[in-house]
Phi, psi and omega in degrees: 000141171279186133286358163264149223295130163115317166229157175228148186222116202233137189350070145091336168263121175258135135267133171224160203268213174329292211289298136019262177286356147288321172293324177274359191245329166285299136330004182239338175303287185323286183301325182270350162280320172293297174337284194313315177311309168280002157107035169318153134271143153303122183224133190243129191253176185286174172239002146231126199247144192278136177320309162307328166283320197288294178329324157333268172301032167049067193258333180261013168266299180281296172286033149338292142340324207267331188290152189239190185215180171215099179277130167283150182283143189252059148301336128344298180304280192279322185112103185304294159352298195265004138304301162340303218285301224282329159288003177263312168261023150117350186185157190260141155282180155290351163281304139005340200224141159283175204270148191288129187227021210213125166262144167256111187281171194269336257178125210257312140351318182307300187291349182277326180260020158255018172264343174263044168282156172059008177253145194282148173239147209279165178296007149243024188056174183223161179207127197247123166231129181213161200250107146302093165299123173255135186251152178186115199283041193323179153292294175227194182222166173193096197040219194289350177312291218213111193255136151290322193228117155215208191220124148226147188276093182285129138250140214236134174234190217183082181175194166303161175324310198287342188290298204270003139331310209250358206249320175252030164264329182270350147312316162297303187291274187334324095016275178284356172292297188296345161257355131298352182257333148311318169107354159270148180270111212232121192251127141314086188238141152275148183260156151271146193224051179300035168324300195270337177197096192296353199204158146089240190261351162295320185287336195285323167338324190265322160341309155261330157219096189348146186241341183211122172222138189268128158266092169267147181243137187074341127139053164222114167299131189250350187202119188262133169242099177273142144217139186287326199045205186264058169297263214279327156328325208283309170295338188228027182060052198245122190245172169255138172299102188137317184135142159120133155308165177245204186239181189189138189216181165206157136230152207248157166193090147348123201258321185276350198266356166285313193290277199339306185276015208238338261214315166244017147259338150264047175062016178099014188278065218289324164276333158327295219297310183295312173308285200305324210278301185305304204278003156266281175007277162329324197252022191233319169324000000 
């Protein structure tokens, strides 16, 4: 369990109480008001994806580990009686259960390209923004650091190279603006982001030119800038009005792991934490 006032954290499921969840509701305000500004469309995806789409996108190729699944109970087989006995202790076996054909993606991004799949995006590109549950079958776990379950706030961009180009330059600004007007210090590293390929001239590629770069506080990302090239155009057919796939790119903001820093940079002080988060808002507006 955790100890901070305010959220309790049991394998990896966070509650979290008022202040908290007040705080995260300001902070999701902040992004999505900037997200609008620059001509988001709002968009809401399923929180659960059929595998076979997911498979697409080589997501059980790179991230295996991390997946989780979703089954219906095999009443019929097992019994509602030995289904009983097997919810008393805490969990169905595999016999128990139908074949899983349903996901909790790890990546809150996912549901955007497969909703443009097989679709034209317009010659001036589009851009998306959505509030994501993520799911992720971790090794360990640790407060808010490290989740089963979280939430991320995405703007998704769609379009030519120079778009979704011009899309993590304002994205980068943005970022450093909102953690200076806040006080926090916030370090910039570029990352490997292997989604799309573990071996051969794509990975040598990201070598010289990063495909991912992370803001961590503490040396824990808490908010990410991405590009795609056309990966996920290539898979899920998402083409430019004109011709060609298009590229793609995003950024992310974690939502629990900004409380968490936020949390611990003003000493567990959920109102400090709340003034400054308001008074960037305000200077931002």
């Amino acid at each position: 369990m955790s100890i901070m006032t305010g959220v309790r954290v049991s394998e990896g499921l966070v509650v979290l109480e008022e202040e908290p969840t007040r705080l995260a509701e300001t902070l999701d305000g902040i992004w999505t008001r900037w997200a609008e500004g620059v001509g988001a469309l709002a968009l809401t995806v399923p929180p659960l994806l059929p595998v076979a789409d997911l498979a697409v996108l080589d997501v059980y190729r790179n991230f295996p580990q991390l997946a989780l699944v979703s089954s219906s109970l095999d009443i019929a087989t097992a019994g509602a009686g030995q289904l009983e006995q097997q919810a008393a202790t805490g969990e169905f076996g595999s016999a128990s259960l139908r074949p899983a054909g349903l996901a909790l993606p790890s990546s809150a991004c996912y549901g955007v390209y497969l909703h443009y799949r097989d679709r034209q995006v317009p010659e001036e590109g589009r851009l998306v923004t959505l509030l994501g549950q993520c799911f992720r079958n971790e090794d360990h776990f640790d407060g808010l650091r490290r989740l089963k379950a979280f939430r991320m706030r995405e703007v998704v961009a769609l379009g030519a190279p120079e778009q979704v180009t011009a899309h993590l330059d304002r994205s980068a600004r943005f970022l450093d603006t909102l953690a200076g007007e806040i006080g926090l210090p916030l370090e910039r590293r570029a990352a490997s982001d292997p989604f799309y390929d573990r071996s051969g001239a794509r990975a040598a590629f990201q070598q010289i030119v990063p495909v991912k770069h992370e803001y961590l506080y503490q040396g824990m990302a808490i908010a990410s800038v991405n590009t795609h090239h056309t990966f996920f155009a290539e898979r899920c057919s998402i083409t430019l009005r004109g011709g060609g796939p298009v590229s793609t790119s995003c950024v992310g903001f974690g939502v629990e792991r900004w409380l968490h820093t936020l949390a611990d940079h003003f000493d567990g002080d959920w109102d400090r934490a709340q003034d400054a988060v308001e008074k960037a808002a305000a200077s931002l507006a």
